[in-house]
C-alpha positions as CSV (number, residue, x, y, z in Angstrom):
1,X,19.1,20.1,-13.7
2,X,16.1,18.0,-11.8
3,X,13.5,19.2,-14.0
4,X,14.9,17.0,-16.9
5,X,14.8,13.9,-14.8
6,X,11.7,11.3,-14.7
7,X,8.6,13.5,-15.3
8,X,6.8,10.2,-16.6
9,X,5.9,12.3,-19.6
10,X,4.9,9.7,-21.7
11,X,1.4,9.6,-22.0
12,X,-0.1,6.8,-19.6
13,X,-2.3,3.9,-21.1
14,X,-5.7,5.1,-21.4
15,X,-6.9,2.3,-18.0
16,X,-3.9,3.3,-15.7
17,X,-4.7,5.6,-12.4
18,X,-2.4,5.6,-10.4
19,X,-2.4,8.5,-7.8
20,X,1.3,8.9,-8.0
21,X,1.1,9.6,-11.7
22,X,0.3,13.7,-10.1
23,X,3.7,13.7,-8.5
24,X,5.3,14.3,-11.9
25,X,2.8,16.2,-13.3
26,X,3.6,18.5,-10.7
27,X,7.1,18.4,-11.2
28,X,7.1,19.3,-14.5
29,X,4.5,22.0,-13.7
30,X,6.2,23.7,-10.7
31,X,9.9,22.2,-10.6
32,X,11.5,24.5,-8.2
33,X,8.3,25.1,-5.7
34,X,8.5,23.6,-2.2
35,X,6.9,19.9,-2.2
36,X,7.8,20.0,1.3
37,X,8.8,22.1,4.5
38,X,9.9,21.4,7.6
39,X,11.7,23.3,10.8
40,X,15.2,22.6,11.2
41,X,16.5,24.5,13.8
42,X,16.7,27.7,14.9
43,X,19.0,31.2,14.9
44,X,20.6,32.6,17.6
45,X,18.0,35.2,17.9
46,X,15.7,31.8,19.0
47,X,13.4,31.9,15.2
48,X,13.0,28.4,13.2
49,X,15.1,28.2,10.4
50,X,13.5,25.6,7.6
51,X,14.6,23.3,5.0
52,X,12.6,22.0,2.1
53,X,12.6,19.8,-0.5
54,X,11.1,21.0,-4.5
55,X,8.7,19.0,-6.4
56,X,11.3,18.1,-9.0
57,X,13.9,16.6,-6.1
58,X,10.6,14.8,-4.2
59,X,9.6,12.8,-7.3
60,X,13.5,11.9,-8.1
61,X,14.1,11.2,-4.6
62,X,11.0,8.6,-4.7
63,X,12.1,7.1,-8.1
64,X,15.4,6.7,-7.0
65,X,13.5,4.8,-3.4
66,X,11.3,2.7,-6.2
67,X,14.4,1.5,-8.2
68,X,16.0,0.4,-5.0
69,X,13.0,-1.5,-3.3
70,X,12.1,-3.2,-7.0
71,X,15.7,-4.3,-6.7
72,X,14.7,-6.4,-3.4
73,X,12.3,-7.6,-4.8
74,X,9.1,-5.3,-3.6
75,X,7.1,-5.7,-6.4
76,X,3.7,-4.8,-7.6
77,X,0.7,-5.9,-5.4
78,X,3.1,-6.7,-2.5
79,X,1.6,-5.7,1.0
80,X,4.2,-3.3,2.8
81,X,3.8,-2.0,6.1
82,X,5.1,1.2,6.4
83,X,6.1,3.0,9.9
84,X,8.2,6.3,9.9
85,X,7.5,9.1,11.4
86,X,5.9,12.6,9.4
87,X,9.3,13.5,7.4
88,X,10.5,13.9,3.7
89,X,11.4,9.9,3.8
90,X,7.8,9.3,5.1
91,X,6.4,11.3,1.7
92,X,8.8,10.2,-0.9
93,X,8.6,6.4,0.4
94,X,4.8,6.3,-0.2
95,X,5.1,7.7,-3.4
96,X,8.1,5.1,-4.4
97,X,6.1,2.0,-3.2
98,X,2.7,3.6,-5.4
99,X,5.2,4.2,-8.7
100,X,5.7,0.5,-7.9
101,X,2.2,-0.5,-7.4
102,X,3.1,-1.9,-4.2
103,X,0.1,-1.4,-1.2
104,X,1.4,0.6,1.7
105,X,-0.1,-0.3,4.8
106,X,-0.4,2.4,7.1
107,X,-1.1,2.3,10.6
108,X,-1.6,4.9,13.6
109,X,0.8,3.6,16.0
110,X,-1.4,5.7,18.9
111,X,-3.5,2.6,19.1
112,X,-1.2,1.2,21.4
113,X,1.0,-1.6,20.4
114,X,-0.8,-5.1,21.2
115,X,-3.6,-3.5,19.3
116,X,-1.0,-2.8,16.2
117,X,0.8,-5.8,16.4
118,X,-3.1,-7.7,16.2
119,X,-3.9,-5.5,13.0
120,X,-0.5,-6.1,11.7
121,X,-0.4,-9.7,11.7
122,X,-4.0,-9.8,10.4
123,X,-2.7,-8.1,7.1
124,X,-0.1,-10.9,6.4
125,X,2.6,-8.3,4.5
126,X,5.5,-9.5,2.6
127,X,7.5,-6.5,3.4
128,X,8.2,-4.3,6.0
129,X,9.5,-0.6,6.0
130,X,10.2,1.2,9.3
131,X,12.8,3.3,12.0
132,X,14.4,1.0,14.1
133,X,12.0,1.4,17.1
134,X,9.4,-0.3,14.5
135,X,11.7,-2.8,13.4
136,X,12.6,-3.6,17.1
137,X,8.9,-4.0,17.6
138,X,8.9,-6.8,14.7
139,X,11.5,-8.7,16.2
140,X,9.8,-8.5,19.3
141,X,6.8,-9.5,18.1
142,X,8.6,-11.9,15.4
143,X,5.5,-14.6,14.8
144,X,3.0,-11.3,13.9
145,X,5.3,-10.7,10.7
146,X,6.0,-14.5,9.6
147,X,4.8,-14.0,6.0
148,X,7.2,-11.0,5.9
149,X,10.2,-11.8,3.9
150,X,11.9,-8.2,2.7
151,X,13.2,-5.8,5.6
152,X,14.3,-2.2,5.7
153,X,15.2,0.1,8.0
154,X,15.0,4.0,7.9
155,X,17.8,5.1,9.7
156,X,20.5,2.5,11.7
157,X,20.2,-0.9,11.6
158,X,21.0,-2.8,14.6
159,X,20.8,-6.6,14.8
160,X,17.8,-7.3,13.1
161,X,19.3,-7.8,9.3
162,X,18.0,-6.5,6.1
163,X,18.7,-3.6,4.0
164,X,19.2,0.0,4.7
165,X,17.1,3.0,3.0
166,X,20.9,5.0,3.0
167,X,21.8,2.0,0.2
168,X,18.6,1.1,-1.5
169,X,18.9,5.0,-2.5
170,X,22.2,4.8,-4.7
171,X,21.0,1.7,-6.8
172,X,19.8,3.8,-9.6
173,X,19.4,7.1,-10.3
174,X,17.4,6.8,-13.5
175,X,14.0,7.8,-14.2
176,X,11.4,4.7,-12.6
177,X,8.5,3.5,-14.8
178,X,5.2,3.9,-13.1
179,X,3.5,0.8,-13.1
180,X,0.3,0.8,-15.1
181,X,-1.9,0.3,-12.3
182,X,-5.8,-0.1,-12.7
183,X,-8.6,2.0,-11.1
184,X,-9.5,-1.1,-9.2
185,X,-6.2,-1.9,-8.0
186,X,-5.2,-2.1,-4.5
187,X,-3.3,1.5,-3.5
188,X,-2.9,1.1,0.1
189,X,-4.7,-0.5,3.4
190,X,-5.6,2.1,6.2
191,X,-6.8,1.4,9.6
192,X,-9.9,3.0,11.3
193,X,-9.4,4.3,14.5
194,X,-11.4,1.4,16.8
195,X,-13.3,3.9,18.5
196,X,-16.4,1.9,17.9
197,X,-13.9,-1.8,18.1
198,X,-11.7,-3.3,16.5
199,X,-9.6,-1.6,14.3
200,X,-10.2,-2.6,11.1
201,X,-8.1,-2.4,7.9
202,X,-9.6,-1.0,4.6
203,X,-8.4,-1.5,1.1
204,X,-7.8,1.4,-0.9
205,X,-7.7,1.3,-4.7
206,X,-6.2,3.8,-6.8
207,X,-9.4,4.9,-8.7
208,X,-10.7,6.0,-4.7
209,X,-7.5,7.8,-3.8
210,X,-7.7,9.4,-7.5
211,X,-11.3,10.8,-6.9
212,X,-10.8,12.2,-3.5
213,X,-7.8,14.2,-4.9
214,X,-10.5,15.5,-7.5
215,X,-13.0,15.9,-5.4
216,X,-11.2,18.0,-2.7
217,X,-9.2,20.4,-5.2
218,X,-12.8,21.0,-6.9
219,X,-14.8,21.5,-3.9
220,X,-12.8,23.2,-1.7
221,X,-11.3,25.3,-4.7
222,X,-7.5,24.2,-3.9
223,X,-4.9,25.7,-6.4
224,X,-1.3,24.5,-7.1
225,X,1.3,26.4,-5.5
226,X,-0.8,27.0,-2.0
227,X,0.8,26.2,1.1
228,X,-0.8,23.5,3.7
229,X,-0.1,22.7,7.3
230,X,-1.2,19.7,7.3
231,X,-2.0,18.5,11.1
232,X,-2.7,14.8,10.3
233,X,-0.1,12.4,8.5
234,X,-2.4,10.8,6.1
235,X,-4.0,14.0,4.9
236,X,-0.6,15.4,4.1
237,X,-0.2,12.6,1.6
238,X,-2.6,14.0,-0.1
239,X,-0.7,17.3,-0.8
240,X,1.5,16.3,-3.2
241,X,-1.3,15.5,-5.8
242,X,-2.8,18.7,-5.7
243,X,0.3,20.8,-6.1
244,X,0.4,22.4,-2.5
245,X,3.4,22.6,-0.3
246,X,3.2,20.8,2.8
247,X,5.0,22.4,5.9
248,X,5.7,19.4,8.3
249,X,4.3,20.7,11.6
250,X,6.1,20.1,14.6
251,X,4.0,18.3,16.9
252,X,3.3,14.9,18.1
253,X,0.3,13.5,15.7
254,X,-1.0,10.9,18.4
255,X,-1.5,14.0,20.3
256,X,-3.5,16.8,18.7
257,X,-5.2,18.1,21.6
258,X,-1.0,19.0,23.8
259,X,0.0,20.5,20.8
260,X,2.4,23.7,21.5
261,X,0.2,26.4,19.9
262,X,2.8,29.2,19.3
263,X,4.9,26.2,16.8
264,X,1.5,25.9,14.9
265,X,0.8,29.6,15.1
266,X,4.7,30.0,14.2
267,X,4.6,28.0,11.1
268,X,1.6,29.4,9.5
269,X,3.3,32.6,10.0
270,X,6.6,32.1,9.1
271,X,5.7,29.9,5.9
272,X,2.8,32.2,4.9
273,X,0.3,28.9,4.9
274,X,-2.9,28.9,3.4
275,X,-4.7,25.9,4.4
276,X,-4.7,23.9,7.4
277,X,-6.3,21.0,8.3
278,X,-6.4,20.6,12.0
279,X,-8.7,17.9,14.4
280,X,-11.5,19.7,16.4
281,X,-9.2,18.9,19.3
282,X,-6.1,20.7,18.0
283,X,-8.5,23.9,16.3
284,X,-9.6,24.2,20.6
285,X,-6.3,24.2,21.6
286,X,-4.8,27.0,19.4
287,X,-8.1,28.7,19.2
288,X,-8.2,29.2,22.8
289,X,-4.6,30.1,22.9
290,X,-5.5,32.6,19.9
291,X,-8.1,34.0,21.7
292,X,-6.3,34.9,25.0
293,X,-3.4,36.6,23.1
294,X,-4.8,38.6,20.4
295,X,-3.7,36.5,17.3
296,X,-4.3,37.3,13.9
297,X,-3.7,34.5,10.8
298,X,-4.0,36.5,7.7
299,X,-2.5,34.1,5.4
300,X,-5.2,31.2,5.8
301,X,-7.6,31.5,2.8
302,X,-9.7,28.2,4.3
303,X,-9.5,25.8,7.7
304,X,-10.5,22.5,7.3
305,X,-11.4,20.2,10.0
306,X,-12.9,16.7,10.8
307,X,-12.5,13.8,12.8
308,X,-15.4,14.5,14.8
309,X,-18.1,17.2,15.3
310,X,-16.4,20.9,15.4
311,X,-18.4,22.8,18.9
312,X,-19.7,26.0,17.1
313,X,-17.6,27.5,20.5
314,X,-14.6,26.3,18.9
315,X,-15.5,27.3,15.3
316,X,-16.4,31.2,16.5
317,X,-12.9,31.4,19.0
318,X,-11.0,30.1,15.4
319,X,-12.7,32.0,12.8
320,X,-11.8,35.2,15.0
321,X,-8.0,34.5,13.6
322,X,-9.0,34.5,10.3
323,X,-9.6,37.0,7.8
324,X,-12.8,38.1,6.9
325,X,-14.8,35.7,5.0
326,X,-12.1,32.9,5.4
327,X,-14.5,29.8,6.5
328,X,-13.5,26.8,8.6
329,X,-14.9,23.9,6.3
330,X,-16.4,20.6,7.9
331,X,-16.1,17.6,6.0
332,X,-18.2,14.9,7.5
333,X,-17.0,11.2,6.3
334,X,-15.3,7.8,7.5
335,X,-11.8,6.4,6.6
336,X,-14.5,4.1,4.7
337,X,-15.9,6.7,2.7
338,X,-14.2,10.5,2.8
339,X,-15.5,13.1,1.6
340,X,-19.5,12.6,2.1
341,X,-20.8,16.0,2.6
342,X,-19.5,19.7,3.8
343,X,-20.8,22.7,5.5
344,X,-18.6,25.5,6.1
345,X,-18.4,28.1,9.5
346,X,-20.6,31.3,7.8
347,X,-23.6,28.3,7.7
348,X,-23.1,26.7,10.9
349,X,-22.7,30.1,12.4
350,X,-25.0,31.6,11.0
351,X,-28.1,29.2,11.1
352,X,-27.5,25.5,12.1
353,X,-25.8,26.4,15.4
354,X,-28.8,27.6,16.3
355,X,-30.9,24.7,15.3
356,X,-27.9,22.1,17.1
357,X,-28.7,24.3,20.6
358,X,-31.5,23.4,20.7
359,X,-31.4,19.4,20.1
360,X,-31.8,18.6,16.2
361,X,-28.2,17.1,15.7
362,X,-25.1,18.4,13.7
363,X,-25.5,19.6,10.1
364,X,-22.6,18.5,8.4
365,X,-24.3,20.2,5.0
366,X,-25.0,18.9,1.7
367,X,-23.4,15.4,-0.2
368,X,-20.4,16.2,-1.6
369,X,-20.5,16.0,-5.5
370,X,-20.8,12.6,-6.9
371,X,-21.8,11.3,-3.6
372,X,-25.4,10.1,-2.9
373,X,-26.8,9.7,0.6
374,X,-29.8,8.3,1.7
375,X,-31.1,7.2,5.3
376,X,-32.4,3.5,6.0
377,X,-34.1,2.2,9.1
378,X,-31.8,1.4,12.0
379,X,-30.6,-2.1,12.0
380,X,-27.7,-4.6,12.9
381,X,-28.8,-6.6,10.6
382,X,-27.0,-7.4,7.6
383,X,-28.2,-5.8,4.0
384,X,-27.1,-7.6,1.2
385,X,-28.6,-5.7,-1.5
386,X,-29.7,-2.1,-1.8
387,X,-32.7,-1.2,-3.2
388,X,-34.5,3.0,-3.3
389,X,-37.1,1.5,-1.2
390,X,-34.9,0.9,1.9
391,X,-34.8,5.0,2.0
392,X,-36.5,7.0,5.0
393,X,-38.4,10.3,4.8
394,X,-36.8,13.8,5.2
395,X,-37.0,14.4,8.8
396,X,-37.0,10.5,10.0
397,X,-33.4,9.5,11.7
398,X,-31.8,6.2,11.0
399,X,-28.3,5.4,9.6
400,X,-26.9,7.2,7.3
401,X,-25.3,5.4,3.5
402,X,-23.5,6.2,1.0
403,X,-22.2,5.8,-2.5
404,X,-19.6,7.1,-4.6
405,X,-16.4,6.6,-6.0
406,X,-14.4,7.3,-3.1
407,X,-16.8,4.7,-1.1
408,X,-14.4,1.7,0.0
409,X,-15.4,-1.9,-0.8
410,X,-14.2,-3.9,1.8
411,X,-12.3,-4.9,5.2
412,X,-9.5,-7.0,4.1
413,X,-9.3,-8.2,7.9
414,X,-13.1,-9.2,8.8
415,X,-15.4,-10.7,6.8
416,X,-18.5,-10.0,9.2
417,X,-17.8,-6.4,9.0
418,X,-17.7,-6.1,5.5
419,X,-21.2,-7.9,5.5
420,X,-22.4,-5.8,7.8
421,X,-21.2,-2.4,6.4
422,X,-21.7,-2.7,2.5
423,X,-24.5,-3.7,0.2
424,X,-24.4,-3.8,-3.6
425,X,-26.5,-2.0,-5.8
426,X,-27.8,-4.4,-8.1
427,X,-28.2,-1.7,-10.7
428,X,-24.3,-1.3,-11.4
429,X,-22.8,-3.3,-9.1
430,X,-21.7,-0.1,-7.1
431,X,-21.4,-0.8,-3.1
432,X,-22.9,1.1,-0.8
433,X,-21.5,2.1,2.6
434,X,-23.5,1.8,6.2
435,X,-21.6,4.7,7.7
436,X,-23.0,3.2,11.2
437,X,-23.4,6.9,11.9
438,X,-27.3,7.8,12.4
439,X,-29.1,11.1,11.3
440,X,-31.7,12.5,9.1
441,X,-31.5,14.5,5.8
442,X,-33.8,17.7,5.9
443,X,-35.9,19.3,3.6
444,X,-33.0,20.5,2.0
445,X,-30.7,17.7,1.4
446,X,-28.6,18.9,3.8
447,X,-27.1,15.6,6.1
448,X,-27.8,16.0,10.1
449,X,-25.4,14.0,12.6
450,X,-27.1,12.4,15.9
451,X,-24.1,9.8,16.9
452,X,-22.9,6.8,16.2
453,X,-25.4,4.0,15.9
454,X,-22.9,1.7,18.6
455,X,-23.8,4.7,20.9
456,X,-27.3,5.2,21.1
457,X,-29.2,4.7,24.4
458,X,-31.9,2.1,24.2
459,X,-34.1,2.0,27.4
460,X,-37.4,-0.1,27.8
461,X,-39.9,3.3,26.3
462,X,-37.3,4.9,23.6
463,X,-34.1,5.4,22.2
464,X,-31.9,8.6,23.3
465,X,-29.4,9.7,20.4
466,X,-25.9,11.4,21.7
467,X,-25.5,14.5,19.9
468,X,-29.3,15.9,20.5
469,X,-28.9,15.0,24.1
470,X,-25.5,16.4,24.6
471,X,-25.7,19.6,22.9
472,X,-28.6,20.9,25.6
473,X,-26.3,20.2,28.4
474,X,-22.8,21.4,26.8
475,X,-24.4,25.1,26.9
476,X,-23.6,24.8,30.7
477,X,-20.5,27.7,30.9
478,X,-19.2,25.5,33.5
479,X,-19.2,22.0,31.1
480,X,-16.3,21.5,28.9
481,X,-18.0,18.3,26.8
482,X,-20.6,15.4,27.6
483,X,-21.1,12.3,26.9
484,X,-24.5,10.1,26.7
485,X,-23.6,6.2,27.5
486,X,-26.1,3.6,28.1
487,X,-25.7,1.4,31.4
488,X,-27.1,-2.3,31.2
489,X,-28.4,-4.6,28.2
490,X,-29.6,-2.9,25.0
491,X,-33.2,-2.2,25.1
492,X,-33.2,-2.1,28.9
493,X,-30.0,0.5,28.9
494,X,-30.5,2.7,32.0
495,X,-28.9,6.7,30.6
496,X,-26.1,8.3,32.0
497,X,-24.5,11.5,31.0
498,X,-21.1,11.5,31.8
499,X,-19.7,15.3,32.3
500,X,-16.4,16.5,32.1
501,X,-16.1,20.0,33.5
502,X,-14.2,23.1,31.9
503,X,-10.8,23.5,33.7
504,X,-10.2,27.1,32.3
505,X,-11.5,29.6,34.2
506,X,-14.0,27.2,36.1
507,X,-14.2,26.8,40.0
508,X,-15.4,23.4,40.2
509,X,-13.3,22.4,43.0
510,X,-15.5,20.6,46.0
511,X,-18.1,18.5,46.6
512,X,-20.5,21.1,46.9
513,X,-19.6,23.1,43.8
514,X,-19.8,19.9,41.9
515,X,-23.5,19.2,43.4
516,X,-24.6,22.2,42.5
517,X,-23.6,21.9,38.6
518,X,-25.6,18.9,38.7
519,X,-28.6,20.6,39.9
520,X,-28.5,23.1,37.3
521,X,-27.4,20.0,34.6
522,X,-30.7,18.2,35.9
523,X,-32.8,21.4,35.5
524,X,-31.5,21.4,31.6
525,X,-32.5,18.2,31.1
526,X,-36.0,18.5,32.5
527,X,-36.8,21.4,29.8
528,X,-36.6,19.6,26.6
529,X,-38.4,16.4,26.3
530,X,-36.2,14.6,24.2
531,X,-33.5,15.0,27.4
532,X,-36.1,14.1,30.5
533,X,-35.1,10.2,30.5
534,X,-31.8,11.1,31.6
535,X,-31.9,11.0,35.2
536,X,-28.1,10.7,36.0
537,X,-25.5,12.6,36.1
538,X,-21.6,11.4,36.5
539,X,-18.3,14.0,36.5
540,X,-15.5,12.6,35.2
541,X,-11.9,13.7,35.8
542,X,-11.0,13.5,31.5
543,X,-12.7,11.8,29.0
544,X,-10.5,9.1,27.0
545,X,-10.4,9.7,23.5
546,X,-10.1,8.3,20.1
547,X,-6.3,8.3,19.1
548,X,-6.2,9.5,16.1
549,X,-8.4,12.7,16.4
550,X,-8.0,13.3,20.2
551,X,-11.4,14.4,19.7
552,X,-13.8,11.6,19.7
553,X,-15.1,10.4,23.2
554,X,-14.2,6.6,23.8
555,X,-17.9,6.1,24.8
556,X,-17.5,2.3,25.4
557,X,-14.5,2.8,28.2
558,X,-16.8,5.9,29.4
559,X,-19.8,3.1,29.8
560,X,-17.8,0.9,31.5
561,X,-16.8,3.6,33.9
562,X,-20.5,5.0,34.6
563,X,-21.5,1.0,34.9
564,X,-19.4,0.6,38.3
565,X,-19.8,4.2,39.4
566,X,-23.4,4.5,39.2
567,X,-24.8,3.5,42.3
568,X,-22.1,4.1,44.4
C-alpha cells in the first residue's frame, strides 16, 4: 500500500523548513485524496473524463524523481532550471528537487525567448530540467547554459544527450531523506514579469515559501481536502502544502485573457472545485461568458484573484456566479513580496467602488497579518536604511513598503535593483521592500493603489497618477480600459490617455463615431480637477499586456506608441 511508503515521519530537526516537508504530512493525513486532477479525454457522449494522481502516489512519485536526480549528481544548493509544461511531472519534479534542497528556477516562458534566454544565462545553473522543445532551445542557445553540466529531458530525447526522466524514475524506489534545509536557505529563483523592465530573478528561501503557505491557509480560511482550480502555474505549487486538490485546468497559461470559458466552467463543475484563483483577465472572460448564458457555480466557497487591479465591472459580472455570500478575494502583492494586504468583493462592492469612481485609487484593504506597510516620499533614489521617520501621513501618496517574512531579500541577477528596492531595518536586520507601487494608507489602515511609480505622469505644474485618472474615464459604456502614459522627458511629460474601446456590443466603427467618444472622453476629464491636464486623447486597436497576467497594460510600449502618434 502507498501510505506505508516515505511519509518523512521522523520528526525534523528543530532549524529545518523546508516547504516540501507538507507534502508528506499530507500523505499521511489524506493518502487516498486527489493531489492532483487533470482532463484526459472524453466519452463518446463528448464529457471529459479525468485522471488523478493521490497524495500518497504524488509524494512517492517525487521521492522516487529525488533519488534519481541525487544519483546525477543534482545536489543540494544546485541551481536548476526547470521548464515543463502544467502536468503531474511539473508538480512532483518541484517537490523532488526541494526534498533535495536543490533551487528550481522557474521561468514564464511568455516573455518571449531572447528575453528568457538573457534571464537564463544571468542565473548561471548547473542543471537543466525540461521537454524537448526547451532542451532544443538550450542547444540552440548553447553559450546561455555553459555553466550547465547535468541534462534531462521530460519526454524524448533527441540529439542533445543526457538522461531521461522515464530512467531517473526506476533508480530507487525507497523512501528519500528530506534534506535539512534552513529557513534562510535558497528554495527557488522566480522571475517578475518585466512589465516595468527587465525581468528580474528573485531568490526564494524556504522560511518565505513556508510563511506564505501559513499565511494564505490562515487568512483565507483554506481547509485540507478542498478542491482548487488553480489558473496560474506557480500558484498551483502551492496547493500541495495546504492539502487541496489541484484540477489542472486546460488552457494555455501565457494566455489568460483567450481562455475557452465553458473548459473552465466545465471543470469547476464536473470536479465540484471550491477555490479558484484566476487573473482579472481570465475572471472577464468567463464572467462575461457567465453572464450572457445564465451560469451558476455553486461549488466555489471563495475566488481569488491578483495580478493587477480587478474592475469592480468584472467583480459584480463574477460574483453573480457565485453563491450567496461567496466573495472574490483581492490579494494585492509583488512576486517580491506576496501576500501584502486583501480586501474581498462585499467591501469593494459595497463601499470602495464607490470611492475608486470617483478618483481616490484602488483599495486593496488592510496588511495582511504579520505584514507591516508604511508609505515614504516618492524617490528613485536609493534607501539604504529604514528608519519610522521615512513614513508619510494617512492620506499623503508616495510608494508603498513593506516588511514581513514572506518579503524577499534580493535580485540574484542585478545588483542596482536590489539597492534600489530594499532597505534594512537597523533594528533586526529585517529588509524592507520598495514595492515601486505608489498609494496612500487611509484613516483606517486600509492600503489604496494609484499605479506604478515607473508610470506616473510628471509634467512641468504636477504629477498625474494612473489609476485616479483612469478610473473617471473607464465609466464611459463605450471604453473597455485606459491607459495614462506620459510623452517626453520626466518632469516635462506631456499626458496622454491611451483608450481602447469595448468591442462587445459597442458601435465604434468610423471616424466620426470615434470623434464623438472623444468629445464625451474630454467632457469627463474637464469635471474632476485631478483629470483636467489631460488634454489628449489616443484609441488604440488593443492594448499589449503583461505576459503573465494578460492583465496588466504594457504602459512603456503604449508610450512609445502615443510618442509617434501624437501629433499626427
Amino acid at each position: 500500500m502507498l501510505v506505508a511508503m516515505s511519509t518523512g515521519l521522523a520528526e525534523p530537526a528543530n532549524d529545518m523548513v523546508n516547504v516540501a516537508t507538507h507534502l508528506p504530512r499530507m500523505a499521511a493525513l489524506q493518502p487516498d485524496t486527489p493531489a492532483l486532477i487533470w482532463r484526459s479525454g472524453r466519452d463518446g457522449a463528448g464529457k471529459a473524463t479525468y485522471a488523478n494522481l493521490s497524495f500518497a502516489e504524488l509524494h512517492q512519485l517525487s521521492d522516487r524523481y529525488a533519488h534519481g536526480f541525487e544519483s546525477i549528481g543534482i545536489a543540494r544548493g544546485m541551481r536548476t532550471i526547470l521548464m515543463v509544461r502544467p502536468s503531474p511531472e511539473f508538480f512532483a519534479l518541484t517537490f523532488a528537487l526541494y526534498k533535495i534542497g536543490a533551487t528550481p528556477v522557474l521561468i514564464d516562458p511568455g516573455m518571449g525567448k531572447l528575453r528568457m534566454v538573457d534571464c537564463l544565462r544571468a542565473i548561471e545553473a548547473q542543471a537543466f530540467i525540461g521537454i524537448p522543445l526547451a532542451h532544443a532551445m538550450r542547444v540552440a542557445f548553447r553559450s546561455a547554459f555553459k555553466t550547465v553540466r547535468i541534462n534531462v529531458t521530460v519526454g524524448r530525447r533527441l540529439g542533445w544527450g543526457g538522461h531521461t526522466l522515464a530512467a531517473l524514475k526506476d533508480v530507487c524506489s525507497d523512501p528519500y531523506e528530506m534534506a535539512p534545509t534552513r529557513a534562510d536557505e535558497a528554495a527557488a529563483i522566480i522571475f517578475t514579469t518585466g512589465s516595468t523592465g527587465p525581468p528580474k530573478g528573485v531568490l526564494y528561501e524556504h522560511g518565505m515559501f513556508d510563511a506564505q503557505v501559513r499565511i494564505l491557509r490562515d487568512h483565507f480560511k483554506i481547509e485540507p481536502g478542498e478542491i482548487d482550480l488553480p489558473t496560474f502555474p506557480l500558484f498551483a505549487l502551492f496547493d500541495p502544502a495546504l492539502g487541496m486538490t489541484a484540477v489542472i485546468p486546460e488552457m494555455d497559461p501565457t494566455r489568460p485573457a483567450h481562455v475557452d470559458p465553458t473548459k473552465i466552467i466545465e471543470a469547476i463543475h464536473d470536479n465540484h472545485v471550491t477555490h479558484m484563483f484566476g487573473s482579472p483577465a481570465l475572471l472577464n472572460r468567463v464572467g462575461r461568458y457567465g453572464e450572457a448564458n445564465n451560469v451558476r457555480l455553486p461549488s466555489l466557497r471563495r475566488v481569488i484573484s491578483a495580478g493587477a487591479p480587478v474592475p469592480p465591472a468584472t467583480m459584480r459580472r463574477y460574483t453573480k456566479m457565485l453563491a450567496p455570500g461567496v466573495q472574490i478575494f483581492t490579494p494585492y502583492g509583488a512576486t517580491e513580496a506576496l501576500p501584502v494586504a486583501s480586501i474581498g468583493s462585499d467591501e469593494v462592492l459595497g463601499e470602495t467602488a464607490e470611492e475608486s469612481a470617483k478618483g481616490r485609487g484602488t483599495c486593496v484593504g488592510k496588511p495582511v497579518p504579520e505584514a507591516t506597510v508604511r508609505v515614504i516620499e516618492i524617490t528613485e533614489a536609493p534607501i539604504a536604511e529604514w528608519d519610522e521617520s521615512l513614513s508619510l501621513p494617512a492620506g499623503a501618496i508616495g510608494e508603498i513598503v513593506v516588511r514581513g517574512p514572506t518579503v524577499t531579500k534580493l535580485y540574484l541577477t542585478s545588483e542596482a535593483a536590489t539597492r534600489n528596492a530594499k532597505m534594512i531595518d537597523p533594528r533586526d536586520g529585517a529588509v524592507w521592500h520598495r514595492m515601486g507601487d505608489v498609494g496612500y494608507l487611509d484613516a483606517s489602515g486600509r492600503v489604496w493603489f494609484c499605479g506604478r511609480k515607473a508610470h506616473r505622469v510628471v509634467t512641468t505644474k504636477e504629477t498625474l497618477f494612473t489609476i485616479p485618472c483612469e478610473a473617471i474615464f473607464n465609466q464611459h459604456p463605450k471604453v473597455f480600459r485606459t491607459a495614462l502614459v506620459g510623452v517626453g522627458e520626466k518632469g516635462k511629460q506631456t499626458p496622454v490617455l491611451c483608450v481602447e474601446l469595448d468591442s462587445e456590443g459597442c458601435d465604434c466603427a468610423g471616424k466620426r463615431n470615434r470623434e464623438q467618444i472623444v468629445r464625451e472622453l474630454q467632457a469627463l476629464g474637464q469635471g474632476h480637477a485631478h483629470t483636467k491636464p489631460i488634454a489628449h486623447f489616443l484609441i488604440h486597436p488593443g492594448f499589449p499586456v503583461d505576459i503573465r497576467h494578460n492583465a496588466k497594460i504594457f504602459r512603456e510600449k503604449l508610450a512609445v506608441w502615443a510618442g509617434k502618434n501624437l501629433w499626427r
